[in-house]
PyMOL CGO cylinders between C-alpha atoms (Angstrom):
from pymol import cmd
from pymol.cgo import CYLINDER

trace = [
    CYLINDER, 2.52, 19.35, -19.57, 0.96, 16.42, -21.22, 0.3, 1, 1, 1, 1, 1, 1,
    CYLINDER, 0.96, 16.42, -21.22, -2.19, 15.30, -19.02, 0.3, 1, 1, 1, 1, 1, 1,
    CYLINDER, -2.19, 15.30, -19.02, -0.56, 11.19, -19.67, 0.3, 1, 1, 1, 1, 1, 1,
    CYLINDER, -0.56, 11.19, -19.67, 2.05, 12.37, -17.05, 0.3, 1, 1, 1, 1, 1, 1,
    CYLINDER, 2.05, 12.37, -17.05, -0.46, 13.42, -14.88, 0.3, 1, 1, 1, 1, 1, 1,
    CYLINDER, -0.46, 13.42, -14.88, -0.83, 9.62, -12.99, 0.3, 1, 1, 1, 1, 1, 1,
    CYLINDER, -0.83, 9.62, -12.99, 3.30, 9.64, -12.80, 0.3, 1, 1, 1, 1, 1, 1,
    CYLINDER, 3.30, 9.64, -12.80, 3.32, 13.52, -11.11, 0.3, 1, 1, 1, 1, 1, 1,
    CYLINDER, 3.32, 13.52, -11.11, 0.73, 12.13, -8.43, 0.3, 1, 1, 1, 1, 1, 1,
    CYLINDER, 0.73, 12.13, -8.43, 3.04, 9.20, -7.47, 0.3, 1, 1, 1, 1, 1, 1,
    CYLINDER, 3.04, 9.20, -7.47, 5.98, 11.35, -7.11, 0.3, 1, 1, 1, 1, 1, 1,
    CYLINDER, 5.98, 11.35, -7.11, 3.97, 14.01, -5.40, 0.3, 1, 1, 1, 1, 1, 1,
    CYLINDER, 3.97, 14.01, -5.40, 2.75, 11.26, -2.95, 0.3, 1, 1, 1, 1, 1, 1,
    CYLINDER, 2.75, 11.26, -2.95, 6.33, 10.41, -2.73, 0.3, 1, 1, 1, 1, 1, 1,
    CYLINDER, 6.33, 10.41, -2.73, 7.19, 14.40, -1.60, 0.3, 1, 1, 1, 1, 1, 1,
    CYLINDER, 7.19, 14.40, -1.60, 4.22, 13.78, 0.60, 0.3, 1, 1, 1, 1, 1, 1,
    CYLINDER, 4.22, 13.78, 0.60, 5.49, 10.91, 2.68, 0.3, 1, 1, 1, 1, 1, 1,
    CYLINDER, 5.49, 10.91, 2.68, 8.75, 12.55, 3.39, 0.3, 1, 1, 1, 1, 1, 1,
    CYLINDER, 8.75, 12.55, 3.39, 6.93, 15.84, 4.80, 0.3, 1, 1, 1, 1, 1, 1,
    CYLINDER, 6.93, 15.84, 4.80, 4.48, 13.33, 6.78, 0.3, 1, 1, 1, 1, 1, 1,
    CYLINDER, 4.48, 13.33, 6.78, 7.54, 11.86, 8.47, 0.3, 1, 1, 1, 1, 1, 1,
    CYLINDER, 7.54, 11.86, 8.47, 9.01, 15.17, 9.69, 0.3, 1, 1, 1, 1, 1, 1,
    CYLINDER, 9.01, 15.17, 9.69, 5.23, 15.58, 10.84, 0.3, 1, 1, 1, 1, 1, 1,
    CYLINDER, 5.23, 15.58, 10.84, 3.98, 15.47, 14.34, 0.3, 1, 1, 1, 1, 1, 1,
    CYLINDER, 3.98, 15.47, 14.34, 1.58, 12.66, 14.24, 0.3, 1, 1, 1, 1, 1, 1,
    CYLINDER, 1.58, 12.66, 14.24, -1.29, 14.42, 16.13, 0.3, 1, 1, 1, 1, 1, 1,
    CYLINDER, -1.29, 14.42, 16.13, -0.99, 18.05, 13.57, 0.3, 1, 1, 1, 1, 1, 1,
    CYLINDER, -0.99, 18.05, 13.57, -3.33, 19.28, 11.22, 0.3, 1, 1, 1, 1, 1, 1,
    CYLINDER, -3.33, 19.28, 11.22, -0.52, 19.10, 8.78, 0.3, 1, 1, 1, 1, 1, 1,
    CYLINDER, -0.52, 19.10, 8.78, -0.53, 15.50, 9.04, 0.3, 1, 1, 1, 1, 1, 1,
    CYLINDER, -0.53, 15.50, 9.04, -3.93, 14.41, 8.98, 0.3, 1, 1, 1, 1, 1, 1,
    CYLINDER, -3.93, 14.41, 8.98, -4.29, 16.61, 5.57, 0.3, 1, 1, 1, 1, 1, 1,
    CYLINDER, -4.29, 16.61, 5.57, -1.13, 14.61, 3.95, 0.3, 1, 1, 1, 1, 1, 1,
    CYLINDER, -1.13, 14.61, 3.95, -2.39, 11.22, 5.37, 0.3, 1, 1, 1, 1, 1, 1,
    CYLINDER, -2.39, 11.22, 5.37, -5.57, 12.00, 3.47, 0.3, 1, 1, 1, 1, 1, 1,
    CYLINDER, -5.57, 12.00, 3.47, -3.99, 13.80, 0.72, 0.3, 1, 1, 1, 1, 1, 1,
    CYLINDER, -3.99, 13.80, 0.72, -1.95, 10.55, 0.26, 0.3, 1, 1, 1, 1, 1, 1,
    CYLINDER, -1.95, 10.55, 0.26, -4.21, 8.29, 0.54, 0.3, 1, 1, 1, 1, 1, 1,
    CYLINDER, -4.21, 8.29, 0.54, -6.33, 9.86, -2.39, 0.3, 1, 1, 1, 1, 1, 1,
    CYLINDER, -6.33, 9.86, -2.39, -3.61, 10.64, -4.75, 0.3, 1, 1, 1, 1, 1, 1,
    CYLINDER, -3.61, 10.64, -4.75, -3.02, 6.83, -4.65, 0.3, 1, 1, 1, 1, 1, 1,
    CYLINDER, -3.02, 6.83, -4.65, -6.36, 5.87, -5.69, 0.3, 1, 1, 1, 1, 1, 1,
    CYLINDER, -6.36, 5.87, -5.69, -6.30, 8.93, -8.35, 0.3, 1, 1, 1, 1, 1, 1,
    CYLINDER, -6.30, 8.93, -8.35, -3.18, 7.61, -10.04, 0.3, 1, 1, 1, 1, 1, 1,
    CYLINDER, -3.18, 7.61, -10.04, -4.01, 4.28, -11.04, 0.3, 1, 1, 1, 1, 1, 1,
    CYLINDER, -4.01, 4.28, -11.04, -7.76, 5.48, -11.97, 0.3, 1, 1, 1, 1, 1, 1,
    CYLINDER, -7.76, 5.48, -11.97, -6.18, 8.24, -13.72, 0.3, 1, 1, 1, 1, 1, 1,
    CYLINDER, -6.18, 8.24, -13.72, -3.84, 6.20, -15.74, 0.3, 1, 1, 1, 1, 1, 1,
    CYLINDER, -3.84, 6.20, -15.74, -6.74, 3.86, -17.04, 0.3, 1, 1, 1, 1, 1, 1,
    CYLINDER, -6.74, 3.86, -17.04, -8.78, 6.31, -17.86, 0.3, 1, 1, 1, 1, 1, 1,
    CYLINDER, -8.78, 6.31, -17.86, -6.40, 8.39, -20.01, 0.3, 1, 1, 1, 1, 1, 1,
    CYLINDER, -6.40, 8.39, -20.01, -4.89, 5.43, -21.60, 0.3, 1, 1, 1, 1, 1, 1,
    CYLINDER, -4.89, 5.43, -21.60, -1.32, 5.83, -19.68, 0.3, 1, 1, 1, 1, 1, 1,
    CYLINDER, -1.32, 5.83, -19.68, -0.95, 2.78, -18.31, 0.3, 1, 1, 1, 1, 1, 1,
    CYLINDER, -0.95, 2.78, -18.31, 2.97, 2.04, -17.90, 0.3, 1, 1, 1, 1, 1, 1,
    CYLINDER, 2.97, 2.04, -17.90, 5.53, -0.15, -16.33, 0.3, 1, 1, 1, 1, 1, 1,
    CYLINDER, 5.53, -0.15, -16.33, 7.32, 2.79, -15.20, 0.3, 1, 1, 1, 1, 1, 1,
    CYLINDER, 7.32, 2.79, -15.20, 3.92, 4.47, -13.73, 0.3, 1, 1, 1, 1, 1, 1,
    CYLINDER, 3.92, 4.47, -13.73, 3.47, 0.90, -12.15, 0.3, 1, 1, 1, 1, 1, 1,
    CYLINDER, 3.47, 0.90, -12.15, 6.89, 0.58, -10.22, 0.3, 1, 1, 1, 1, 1, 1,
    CYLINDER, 6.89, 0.58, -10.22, 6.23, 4.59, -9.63, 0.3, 1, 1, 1, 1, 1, 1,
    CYLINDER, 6.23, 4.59, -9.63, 2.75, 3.84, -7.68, 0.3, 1, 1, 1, 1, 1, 1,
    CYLINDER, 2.75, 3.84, -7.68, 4.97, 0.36, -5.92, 0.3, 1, 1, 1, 1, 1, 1,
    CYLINDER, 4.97, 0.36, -5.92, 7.41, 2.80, -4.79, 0.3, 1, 1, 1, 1, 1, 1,
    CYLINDER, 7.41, 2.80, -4.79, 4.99, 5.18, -3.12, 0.3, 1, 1, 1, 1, 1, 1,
    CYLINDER, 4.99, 5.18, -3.12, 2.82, 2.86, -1.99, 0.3, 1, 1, 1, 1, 1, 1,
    CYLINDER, 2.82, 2.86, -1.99, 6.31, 1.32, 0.20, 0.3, 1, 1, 1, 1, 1, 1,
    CYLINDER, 6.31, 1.32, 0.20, 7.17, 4.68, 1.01, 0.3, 1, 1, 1, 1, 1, 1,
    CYLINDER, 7.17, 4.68, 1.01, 3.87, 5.66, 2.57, 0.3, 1, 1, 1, 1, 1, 1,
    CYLINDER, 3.87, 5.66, 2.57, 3.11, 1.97, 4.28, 0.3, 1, 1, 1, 1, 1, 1,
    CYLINDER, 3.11, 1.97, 4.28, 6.61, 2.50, 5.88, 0.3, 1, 1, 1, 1, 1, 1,
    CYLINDER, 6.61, 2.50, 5.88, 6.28, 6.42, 6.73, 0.3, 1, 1, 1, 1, 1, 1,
    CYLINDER, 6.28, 6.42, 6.73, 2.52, 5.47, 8.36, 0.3, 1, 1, 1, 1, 1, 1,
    CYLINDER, 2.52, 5.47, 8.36, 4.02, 2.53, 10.12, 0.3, 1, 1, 1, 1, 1, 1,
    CYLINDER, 4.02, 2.53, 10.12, 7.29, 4.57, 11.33, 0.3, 1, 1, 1, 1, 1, 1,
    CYLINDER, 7.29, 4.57, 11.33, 4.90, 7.18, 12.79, 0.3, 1, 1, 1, 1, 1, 1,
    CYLINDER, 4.90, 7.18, 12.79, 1.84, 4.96, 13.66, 0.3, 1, 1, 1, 1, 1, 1,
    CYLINDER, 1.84, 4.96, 13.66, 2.60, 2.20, 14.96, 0.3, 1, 1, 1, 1, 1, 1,
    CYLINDER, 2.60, 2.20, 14.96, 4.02, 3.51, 18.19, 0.3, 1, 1, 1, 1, 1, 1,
    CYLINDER, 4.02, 3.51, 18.19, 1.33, 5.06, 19.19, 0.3, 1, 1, 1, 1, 1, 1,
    CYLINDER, 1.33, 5.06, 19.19, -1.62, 2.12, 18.32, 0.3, 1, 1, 1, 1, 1, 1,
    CYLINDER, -1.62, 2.12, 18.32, -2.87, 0.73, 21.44, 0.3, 1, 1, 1, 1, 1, 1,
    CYLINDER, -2.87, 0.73, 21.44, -3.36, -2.97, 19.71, 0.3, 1, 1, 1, 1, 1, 1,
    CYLINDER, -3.36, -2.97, 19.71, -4.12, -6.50, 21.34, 0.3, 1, 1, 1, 1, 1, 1,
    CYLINDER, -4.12, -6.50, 21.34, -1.50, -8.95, 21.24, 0.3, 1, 1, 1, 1, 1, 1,
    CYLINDER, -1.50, -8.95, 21.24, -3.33, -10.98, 18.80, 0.3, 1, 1, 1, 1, 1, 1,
    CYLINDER, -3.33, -10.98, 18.80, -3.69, -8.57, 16.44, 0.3, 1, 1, 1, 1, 1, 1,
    CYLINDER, -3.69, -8.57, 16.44, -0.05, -7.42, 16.23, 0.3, 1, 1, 1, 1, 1, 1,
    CYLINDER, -0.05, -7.42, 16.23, 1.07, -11.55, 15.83, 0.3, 1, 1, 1, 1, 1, 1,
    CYLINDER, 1.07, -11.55, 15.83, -1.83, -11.25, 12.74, 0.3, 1, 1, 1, 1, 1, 1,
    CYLINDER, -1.83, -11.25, 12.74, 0.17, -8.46, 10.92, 0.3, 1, 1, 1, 1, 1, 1,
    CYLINDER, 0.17, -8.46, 10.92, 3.40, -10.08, 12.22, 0.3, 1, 1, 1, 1, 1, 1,
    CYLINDER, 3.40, -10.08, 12.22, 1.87, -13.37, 9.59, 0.3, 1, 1, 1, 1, 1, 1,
    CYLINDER, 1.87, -13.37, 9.59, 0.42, -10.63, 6.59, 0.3, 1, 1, 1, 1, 1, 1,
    CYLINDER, 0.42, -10.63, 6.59, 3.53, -9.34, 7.10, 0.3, 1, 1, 1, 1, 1, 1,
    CYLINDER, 3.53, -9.34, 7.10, 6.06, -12.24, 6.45, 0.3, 1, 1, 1, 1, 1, 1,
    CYLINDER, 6.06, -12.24, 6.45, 3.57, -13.69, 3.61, 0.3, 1, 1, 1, 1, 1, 1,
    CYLINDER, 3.57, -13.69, 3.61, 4.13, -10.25, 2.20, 0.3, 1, 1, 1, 1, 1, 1,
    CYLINDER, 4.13, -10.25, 2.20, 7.64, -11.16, 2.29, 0.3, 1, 1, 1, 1, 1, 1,
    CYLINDER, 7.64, -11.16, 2.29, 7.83, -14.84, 1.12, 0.3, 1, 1, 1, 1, 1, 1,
    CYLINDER, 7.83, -14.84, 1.12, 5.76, -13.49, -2.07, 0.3, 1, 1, 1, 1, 1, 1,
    CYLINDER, 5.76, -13.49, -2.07, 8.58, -10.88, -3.23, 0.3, 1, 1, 1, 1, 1, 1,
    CYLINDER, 8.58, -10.88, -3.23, 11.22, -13.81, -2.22, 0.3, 1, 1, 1, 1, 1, 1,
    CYLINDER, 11.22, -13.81, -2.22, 9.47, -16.11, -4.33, 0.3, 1, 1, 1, 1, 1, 1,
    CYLINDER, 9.47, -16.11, -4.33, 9.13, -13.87, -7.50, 0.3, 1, 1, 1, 1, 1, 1,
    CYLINDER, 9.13, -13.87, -7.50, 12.59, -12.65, -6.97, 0.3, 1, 1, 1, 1, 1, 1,
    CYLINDER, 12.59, -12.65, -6.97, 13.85, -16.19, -7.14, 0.3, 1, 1, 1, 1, 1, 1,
    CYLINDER, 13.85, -16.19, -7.14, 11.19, -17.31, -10.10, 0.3, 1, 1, 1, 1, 1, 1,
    CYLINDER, 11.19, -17.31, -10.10, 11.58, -14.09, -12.18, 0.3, 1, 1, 1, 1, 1, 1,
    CYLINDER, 11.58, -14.09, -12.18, 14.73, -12.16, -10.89, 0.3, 1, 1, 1, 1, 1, 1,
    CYLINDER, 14.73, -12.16, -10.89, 13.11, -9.22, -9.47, 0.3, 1, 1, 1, 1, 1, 1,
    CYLINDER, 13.11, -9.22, -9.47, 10.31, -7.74, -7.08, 0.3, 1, 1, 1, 1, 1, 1,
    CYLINDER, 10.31, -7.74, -7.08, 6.66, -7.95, -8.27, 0.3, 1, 1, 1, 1, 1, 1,
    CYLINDER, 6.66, -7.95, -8.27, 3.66, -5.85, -6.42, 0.3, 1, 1, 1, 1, 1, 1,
    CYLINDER, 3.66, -5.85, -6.42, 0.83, -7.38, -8.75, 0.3, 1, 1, 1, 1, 1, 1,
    CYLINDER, 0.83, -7.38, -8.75, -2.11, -4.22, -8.34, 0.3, 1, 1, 1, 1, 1, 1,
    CYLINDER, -2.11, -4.22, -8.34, -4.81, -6.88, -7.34, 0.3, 1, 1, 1, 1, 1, 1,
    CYLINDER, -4.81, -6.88, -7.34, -8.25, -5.88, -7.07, 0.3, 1, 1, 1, 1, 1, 1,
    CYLINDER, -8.25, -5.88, -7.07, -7.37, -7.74, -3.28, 0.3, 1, 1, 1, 1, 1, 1,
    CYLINDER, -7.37, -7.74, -3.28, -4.50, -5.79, -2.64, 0.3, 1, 1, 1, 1, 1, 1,
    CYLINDER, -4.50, -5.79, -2.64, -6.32, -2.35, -3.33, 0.3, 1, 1, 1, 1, 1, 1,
    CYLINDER, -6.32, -2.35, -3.33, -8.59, -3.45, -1.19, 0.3, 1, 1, 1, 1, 1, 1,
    CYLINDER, -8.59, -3.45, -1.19, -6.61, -4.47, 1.66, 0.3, 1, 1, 1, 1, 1, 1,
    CYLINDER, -6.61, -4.47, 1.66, -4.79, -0.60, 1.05, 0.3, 1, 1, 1, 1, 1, 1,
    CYLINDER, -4.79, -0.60, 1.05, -7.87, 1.41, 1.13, 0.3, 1, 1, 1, 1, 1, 1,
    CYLINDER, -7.87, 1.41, 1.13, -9.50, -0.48, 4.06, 0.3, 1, 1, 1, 1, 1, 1,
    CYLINDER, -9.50, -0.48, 4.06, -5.74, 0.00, 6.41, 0.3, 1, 1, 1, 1, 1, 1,
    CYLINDER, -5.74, 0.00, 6.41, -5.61, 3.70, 4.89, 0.3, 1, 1, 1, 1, 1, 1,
    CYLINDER, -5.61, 3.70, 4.89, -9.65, 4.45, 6.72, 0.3, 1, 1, 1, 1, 1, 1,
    CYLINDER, -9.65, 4.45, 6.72, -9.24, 2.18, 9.37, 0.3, 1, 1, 1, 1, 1, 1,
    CYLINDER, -9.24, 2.18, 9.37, -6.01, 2.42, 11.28, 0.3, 1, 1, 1, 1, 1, 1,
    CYLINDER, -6.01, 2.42, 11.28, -6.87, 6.43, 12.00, 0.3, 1, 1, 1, 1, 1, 1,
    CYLINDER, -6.87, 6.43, 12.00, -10.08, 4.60, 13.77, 0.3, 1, 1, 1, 1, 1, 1,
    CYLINDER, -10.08, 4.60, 13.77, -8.31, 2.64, 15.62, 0.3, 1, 1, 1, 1, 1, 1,
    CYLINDER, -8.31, 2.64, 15.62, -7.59, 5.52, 18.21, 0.3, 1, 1, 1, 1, 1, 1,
    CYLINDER, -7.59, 5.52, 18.21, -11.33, 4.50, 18.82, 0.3, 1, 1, 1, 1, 1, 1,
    CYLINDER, -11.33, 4.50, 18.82, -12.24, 0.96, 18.61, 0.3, 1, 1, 1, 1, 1, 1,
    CYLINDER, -12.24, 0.96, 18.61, -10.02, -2.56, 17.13, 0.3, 1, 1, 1, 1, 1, 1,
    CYLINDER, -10.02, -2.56, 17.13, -12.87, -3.38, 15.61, 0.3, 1, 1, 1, 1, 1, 1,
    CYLINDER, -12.87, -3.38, 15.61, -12.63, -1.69, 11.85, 0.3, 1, 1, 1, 1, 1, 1,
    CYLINDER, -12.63, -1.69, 11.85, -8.53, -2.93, 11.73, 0.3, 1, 1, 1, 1, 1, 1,
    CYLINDER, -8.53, -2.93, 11.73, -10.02, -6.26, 12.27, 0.3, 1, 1, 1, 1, 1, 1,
    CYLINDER, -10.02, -6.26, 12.27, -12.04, -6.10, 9.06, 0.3, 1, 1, 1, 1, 1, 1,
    CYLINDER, -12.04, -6.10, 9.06, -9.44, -4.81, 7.32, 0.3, 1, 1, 1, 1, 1, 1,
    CYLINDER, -9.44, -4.81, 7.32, -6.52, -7.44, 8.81, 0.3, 1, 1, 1, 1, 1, 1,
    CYLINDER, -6.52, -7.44, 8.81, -8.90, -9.99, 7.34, 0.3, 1, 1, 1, 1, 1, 1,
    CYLINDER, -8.90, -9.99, 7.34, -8.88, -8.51, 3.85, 0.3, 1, 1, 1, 1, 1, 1,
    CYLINDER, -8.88, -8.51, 3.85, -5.16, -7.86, 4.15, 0.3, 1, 1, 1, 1, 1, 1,
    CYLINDER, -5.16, -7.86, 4.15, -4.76, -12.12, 4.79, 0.3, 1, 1, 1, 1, 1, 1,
    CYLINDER, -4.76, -12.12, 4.79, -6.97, -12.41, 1.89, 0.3, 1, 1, 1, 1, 1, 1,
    CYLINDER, -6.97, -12.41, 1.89, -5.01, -10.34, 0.08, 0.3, 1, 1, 1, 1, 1, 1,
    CYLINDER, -5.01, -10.34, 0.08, -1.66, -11.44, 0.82, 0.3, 1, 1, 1, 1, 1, 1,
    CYLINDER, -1.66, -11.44, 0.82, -2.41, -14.94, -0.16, 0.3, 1, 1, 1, 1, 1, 1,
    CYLINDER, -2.41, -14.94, -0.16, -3.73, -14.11, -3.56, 0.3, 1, 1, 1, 1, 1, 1,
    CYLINDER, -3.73, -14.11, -3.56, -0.77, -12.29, -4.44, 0.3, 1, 1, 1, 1, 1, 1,
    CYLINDER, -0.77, -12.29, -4.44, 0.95, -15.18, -3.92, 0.3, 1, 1, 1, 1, 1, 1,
    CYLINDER, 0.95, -15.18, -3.92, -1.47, -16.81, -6.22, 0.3, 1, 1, 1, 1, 1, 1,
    CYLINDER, -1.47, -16.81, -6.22, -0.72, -14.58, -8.97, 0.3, 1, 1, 1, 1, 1, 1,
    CYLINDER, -0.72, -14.58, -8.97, 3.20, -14.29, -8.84, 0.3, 1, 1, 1, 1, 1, 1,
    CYLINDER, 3.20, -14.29, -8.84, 2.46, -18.19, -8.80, 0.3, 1, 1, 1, 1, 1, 1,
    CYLINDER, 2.46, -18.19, -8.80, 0.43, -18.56, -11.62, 0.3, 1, 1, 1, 1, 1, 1,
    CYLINDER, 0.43, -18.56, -11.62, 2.31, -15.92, -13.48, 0.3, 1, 1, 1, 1, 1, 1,
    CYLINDER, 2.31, -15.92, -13.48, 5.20, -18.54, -13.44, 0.3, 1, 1, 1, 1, 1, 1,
    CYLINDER, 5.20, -18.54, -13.44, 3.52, -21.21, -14.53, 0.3, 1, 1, 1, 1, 1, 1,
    CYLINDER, 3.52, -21.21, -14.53, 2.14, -19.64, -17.76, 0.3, 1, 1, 1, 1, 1, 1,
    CYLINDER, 2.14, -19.64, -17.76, 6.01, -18.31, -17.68, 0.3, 1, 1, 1, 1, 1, 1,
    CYLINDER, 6.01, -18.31, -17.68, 7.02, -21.82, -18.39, 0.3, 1, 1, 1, 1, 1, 1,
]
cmd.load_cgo(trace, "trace")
């Protein structure tokens, strides 16, 4: 096996992952090791691809895909059990439906879906993959990180926006 498809494996893989984390009791061993083996493999595959020169479209939409599959899986199993205030839940309610206005708006300016892999946005992933395990323990951390997710969620917009105007 070539190492290039290395980056591509670890996106499926992560893919495999989520689906075994969803048939996973939330409080096992089994599924704190995928959450974290997860987690990782989606910070290895990007790095992985830059640094052996792999960097593809198809790799790209690859690490998209997993990255949905595990925000939804983590979410699915998660949420339910996150004692959050109010406040907080309307906050990811907003990150949330900017999240969705940007894919609306690039699938109405360019025809399709567009996850731009911002130096925000990977950001905004790492800090919800540490913090929302803490949050069993204190709001506090998920705070930090809903304010990088805002951040985040508004500069994507500014790319996909920006993209189009160089588009025309």
């Amino acid at each position: 096996m070539p190492m290039k498809h290395l980056p591509n494996i670890l996106s499926s893989l992560r893919i495999v992952g989520t689906v075994v984390l969803l048939l996973s009791d939330v409080s096992s061993i089994l599924f704190g090791v995928l959450y974290i083996v997860c987690g990782i493999s989606d910070i290895a595959d990007g790095w992985l691809a830059r640094k052996l020169k792999c960097v593809t479209r198809t790799g790209a939409l690859l690490d998209s895909v997993a990255d949905i599959c595990f925000v939804a899986c983590c979410a699915w199993k998660l949420l339910p059990i996150l004692e959050l205030p109010q406040w907080l839940w309307l906050w990811a309610g907003v990150i949330v439906a900017i999240k969705v206005v940007n894919q609306l708006s690039a699938l109405v300016m360019y025809g399709r879906c567009c996850f731009p892999h911002t130096l925000a946005n990977k950001w905004a992933g790492f800090l919800l993959f540490i913090t929302v395990p803490m949050t069993l323990w204190s709001i506090a951390p998920i705070s930090i990180a809903a304010i990088v997710a805002t951040f985040a969620a508004i500069h994507e917009g500014c790319v996909l926006a920006r993209e189009e105007s160089s588009h025309t």
